[in-house]
N, C-alpha and C positions, 0 to 999 in steps of 0.2 A: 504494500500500500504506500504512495506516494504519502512525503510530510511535505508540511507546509508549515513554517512560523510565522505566525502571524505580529506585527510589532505596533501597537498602540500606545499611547499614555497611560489610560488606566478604565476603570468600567465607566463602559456609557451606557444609558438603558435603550439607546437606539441597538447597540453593537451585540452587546450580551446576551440577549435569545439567539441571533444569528450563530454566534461562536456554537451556541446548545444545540442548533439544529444541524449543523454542519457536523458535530459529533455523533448526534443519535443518526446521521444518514451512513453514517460509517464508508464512505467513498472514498476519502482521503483521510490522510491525520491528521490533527492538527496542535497546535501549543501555541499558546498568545502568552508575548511578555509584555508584558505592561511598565513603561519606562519609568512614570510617575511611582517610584515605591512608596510615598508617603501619601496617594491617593485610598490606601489601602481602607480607612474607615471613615475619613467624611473630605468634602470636597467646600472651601469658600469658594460661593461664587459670589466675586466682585458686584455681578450686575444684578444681582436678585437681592446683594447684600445680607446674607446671614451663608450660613452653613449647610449644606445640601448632603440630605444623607438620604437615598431612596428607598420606598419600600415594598421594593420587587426584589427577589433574587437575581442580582449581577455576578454569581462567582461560583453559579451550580451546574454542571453537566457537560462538563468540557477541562482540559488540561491546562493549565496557566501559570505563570511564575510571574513574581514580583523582582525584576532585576534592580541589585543596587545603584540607586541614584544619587551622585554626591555631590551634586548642585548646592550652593551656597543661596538660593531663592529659589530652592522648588516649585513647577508650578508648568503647568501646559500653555500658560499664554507669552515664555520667552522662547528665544532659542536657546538660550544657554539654563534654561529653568530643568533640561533632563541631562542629564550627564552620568552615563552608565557605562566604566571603563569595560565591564565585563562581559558587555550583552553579546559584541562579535563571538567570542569563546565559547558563551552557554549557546547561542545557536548552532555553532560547530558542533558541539558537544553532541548534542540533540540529532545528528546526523538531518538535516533541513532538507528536501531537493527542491526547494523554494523559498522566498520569503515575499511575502507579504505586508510593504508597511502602508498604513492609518497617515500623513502628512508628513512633509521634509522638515517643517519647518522648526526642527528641533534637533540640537546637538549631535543626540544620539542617532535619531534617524537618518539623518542625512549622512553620518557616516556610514553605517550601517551599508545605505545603500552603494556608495562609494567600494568600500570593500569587498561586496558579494558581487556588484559588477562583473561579468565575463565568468565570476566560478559557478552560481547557480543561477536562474532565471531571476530576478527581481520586480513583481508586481505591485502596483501604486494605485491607492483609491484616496481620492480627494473630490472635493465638490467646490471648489473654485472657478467662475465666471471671469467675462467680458463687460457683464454689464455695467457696472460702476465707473463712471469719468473720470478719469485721472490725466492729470497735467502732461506733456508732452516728457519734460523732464522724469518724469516720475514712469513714463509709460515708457522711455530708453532704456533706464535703469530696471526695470521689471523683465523687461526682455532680453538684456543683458547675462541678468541672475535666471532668471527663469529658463533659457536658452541651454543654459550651462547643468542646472539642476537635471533637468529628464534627461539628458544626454547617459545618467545613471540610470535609466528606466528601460526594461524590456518591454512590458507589458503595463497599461494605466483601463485599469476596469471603471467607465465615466459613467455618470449616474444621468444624463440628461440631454437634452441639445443646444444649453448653455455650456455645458461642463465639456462637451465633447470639442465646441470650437475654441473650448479655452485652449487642450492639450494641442490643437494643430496650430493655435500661434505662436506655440513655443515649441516647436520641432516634433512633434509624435509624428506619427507616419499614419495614415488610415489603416494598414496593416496590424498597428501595433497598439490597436482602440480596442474594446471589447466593453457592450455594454451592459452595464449591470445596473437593475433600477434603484432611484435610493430608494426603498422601503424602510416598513414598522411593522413591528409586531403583531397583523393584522387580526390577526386568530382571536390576542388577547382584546382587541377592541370591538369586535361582530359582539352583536348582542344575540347570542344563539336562545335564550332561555329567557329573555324578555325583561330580566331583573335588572340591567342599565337604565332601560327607556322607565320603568314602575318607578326606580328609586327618581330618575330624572323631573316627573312629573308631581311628585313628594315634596322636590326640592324648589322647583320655580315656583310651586304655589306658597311655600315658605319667604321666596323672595317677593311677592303678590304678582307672578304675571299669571293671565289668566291662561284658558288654553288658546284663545286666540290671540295673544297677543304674537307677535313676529320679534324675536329676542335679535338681536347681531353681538357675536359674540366677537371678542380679543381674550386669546388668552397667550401669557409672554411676559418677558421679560420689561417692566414699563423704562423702557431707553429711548435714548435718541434713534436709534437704528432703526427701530419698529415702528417709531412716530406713531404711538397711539394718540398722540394730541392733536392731530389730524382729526380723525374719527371722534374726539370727544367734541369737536370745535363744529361737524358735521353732525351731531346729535341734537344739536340744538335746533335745524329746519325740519326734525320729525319728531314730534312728542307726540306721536299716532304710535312709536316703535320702543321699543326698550331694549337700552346698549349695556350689556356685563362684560365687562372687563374682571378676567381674573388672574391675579400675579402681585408682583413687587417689584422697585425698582427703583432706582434715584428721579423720576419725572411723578414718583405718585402723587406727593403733595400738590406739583404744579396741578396735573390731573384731576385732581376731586376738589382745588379752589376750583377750578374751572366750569366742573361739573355740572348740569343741570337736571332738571326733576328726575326724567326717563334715565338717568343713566346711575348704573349701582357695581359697585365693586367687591370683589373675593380676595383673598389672599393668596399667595400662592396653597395649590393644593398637590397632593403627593403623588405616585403614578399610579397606586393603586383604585384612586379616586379618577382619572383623568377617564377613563371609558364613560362615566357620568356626568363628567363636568361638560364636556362636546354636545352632550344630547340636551344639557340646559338650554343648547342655542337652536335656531332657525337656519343663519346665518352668520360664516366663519370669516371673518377680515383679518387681513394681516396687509397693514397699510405701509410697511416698511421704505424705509427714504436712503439704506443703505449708511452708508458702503459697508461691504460684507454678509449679504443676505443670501448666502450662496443656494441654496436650496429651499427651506420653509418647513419640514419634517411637522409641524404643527398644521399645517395644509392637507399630507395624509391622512393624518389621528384623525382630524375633521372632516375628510372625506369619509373614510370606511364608518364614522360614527352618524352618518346621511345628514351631511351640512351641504346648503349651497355654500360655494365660496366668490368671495371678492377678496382679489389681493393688487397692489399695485405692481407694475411693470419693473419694480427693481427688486423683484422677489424671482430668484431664480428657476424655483421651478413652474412658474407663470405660464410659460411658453408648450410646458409639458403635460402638466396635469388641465388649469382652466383651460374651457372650450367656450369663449363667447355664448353665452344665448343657447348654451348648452347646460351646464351645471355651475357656470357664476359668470362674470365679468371680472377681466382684465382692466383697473384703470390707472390714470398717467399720475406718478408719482408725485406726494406734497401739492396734485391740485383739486384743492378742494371743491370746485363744480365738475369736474369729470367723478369724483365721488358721490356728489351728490346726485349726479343725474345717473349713476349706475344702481344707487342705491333706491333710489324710483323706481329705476326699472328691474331690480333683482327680487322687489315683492310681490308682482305680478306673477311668475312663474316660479316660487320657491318650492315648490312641491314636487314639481317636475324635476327643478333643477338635485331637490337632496335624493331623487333615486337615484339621477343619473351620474351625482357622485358617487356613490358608492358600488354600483356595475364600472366604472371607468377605474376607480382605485384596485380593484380586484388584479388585473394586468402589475400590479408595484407591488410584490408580495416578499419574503423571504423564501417562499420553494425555489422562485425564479433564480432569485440573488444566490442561494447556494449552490443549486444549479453550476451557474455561468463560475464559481469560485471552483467547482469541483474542477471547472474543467482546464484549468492550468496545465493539466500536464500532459495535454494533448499539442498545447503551443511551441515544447520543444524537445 
């Protein structure tokens, strides 16, 4: 049986079932080292500001080491935050006929990939875009480094058709693309038994919407990135609608001064809650203004839980998942009358549109994704 190592930071609750599945398919082997060693029991996230600690199982049903990390700042958001003298070694060790890494943009990754160059295949899954503007300056310099970086890449599994013309502007080859969709956990958000939608309908009437009210949901991280204040600033021309925003974030306070009648806020909630917290809504936005909105993985959750969506144009997987006047509207980023004129017109047809998310989300699953990872070892 072909191995594979796989090298990420630490548990994601996107990543974590995948690694489970890819072991119970028993196709290939696999072993994920996770670089972040001190991610091992809770995570600060900066932008939710408190402490993140999930509660789904991220570290069951699959093979995994915690490589030592002897970074002086710990942490997945530098490059120099992972710094693992040993991890070339233990994946030797481990006899690999592949590796697989999770972003370069770190220390140890990037070495990694550097050194397994030319002795075993090297595949790369990142979800990095075109879409976001950058200065000319800034766009030589990307190209430069970027150019340089996959030149260490055999194989880039692209999650989209943002993510796919990113890797051709930086040297991939179409030969050397293979797509893998970004999915979630689908399985665990279907409401097979009905007990999401019962508890859901429990809960808005505890928030007082009725059943006909038309909810538009945000749920995220409350940042500049996401520009919920957009959408709260846009709640103001429909007090017919009622907007819940749920999360945390350094924009909450601006957010609820702002706030008017129709609109109500949650806190963040945990993932075991999140299959329920989707079906609170009608209507999923994710009004995001960038930069770095590579994908939207909160756009799936919301699909397979039968949300219409509106997302703006600097939401990566825009182009892939919305279908106009199909299951939501695509509108033009930070402008608030293409929002509101879509938001007009997304309550006309939201019934339609939450079935046709959820037959269209069914194609982004994890069978697919491990699938297309089993088959690495067909490429050389």
């Amino acid at each position: 049986m072909k191995k594979l190592a796989i090298i990420i930071t630490h548990p994601i609750q996107y990543y974590s079932p995948l690694f489970k599945l890819l072991s119970e398919r028993n196709k290939i082997q696999i072993k994920v080292f996770y670089t972040w060693e001190q991610s091992q029991e809770k995570v600060y996230d900066k932008k939710f500001g408190k402490e993140i600690k999930w509660d789904i199982p991220l570290l069951e049903g699959y093979d995994y080491t915690f490589v030592k990390n002897i970074s002086k700042n710990p942490g997945s958001g530098s490059f120099k935050g992972v710094i693992n003298p040993t991890l070339n070694k233990e994946i030797e060790n481990w006899q690999a006929d592949a590796i697989l890494v999770f972003g370069w943009n770190h220390h140890s990754h990037f070495k990694t990939m550097r050194y397994f160059k030319n002795k075993i295949p090297v595949y790369f899954r990142g979800d990095s875009t075109l879409v976001d503007v950058l200065s000319l300056p800034r766009m030589f310099t990307r190209f430069i480094v970027l150019s340089y970086v996959y030149k260490f890449v055999d194989f880039a599994f692209f999650v989209g058709t943002n993510n796919k013309a990113y890797y051709k502007k930086f040297g991939l080859k179409e030969s050397q693309l293979i797509f893998a969709p970004h999915a979630i956990d689908n399985d665990r958000f279907f409401d097979t038994t009905g007990e999401y939608s019962e508890k859901a309908v429990l809960w808005r009437t505890k928030l007082g919407f009725s059943d006909d009210d038309i909810v538009f949901l945000f749920v995220g991280k409350f940042e500049k990135k996401k520009n919920p204040l957009l959408l709260i600033e846009a709640a103001e021309y429909f007090p017919q609608y009622k907007f819940l925003f749920v999360g945390n974030g350094n924009l909450e306070t601006e957010m609820k001064q702002k706030a008017c009648k129709n609109v109500l806020f949650l806190p963040f909630q945990n993932q075991s809650l999140m299959p329920v917290v989707y079906r609170l809504g009608d209507v999923f936005v994710l009004p995001s203004q960038g930069p770095g909105e590579t994908w939207g993985l909160a756009v799936n959750e919301a699909m397979v839980c039968g949300n219409a969506v509106l997302v703006s144009d600097k939401v990566g997987c825009a182009v892939d998942l919305v279908k106009n006047n199909e299951n939501g509207f695509v509108f033009k980023s930070n402008n608030l009358d293409d929002l509101k004129e879509k938001i007009s017109d997304i309550v006309k047809k939201t019934a339609a549109f939450k079935k046709n998310s959820q037959q269209k989300i069914k194609l982004h699953n994890f069978n697919v994704l491990a699938k297309t990872i089993e088959s690495f070892k067909l490429h050389y």
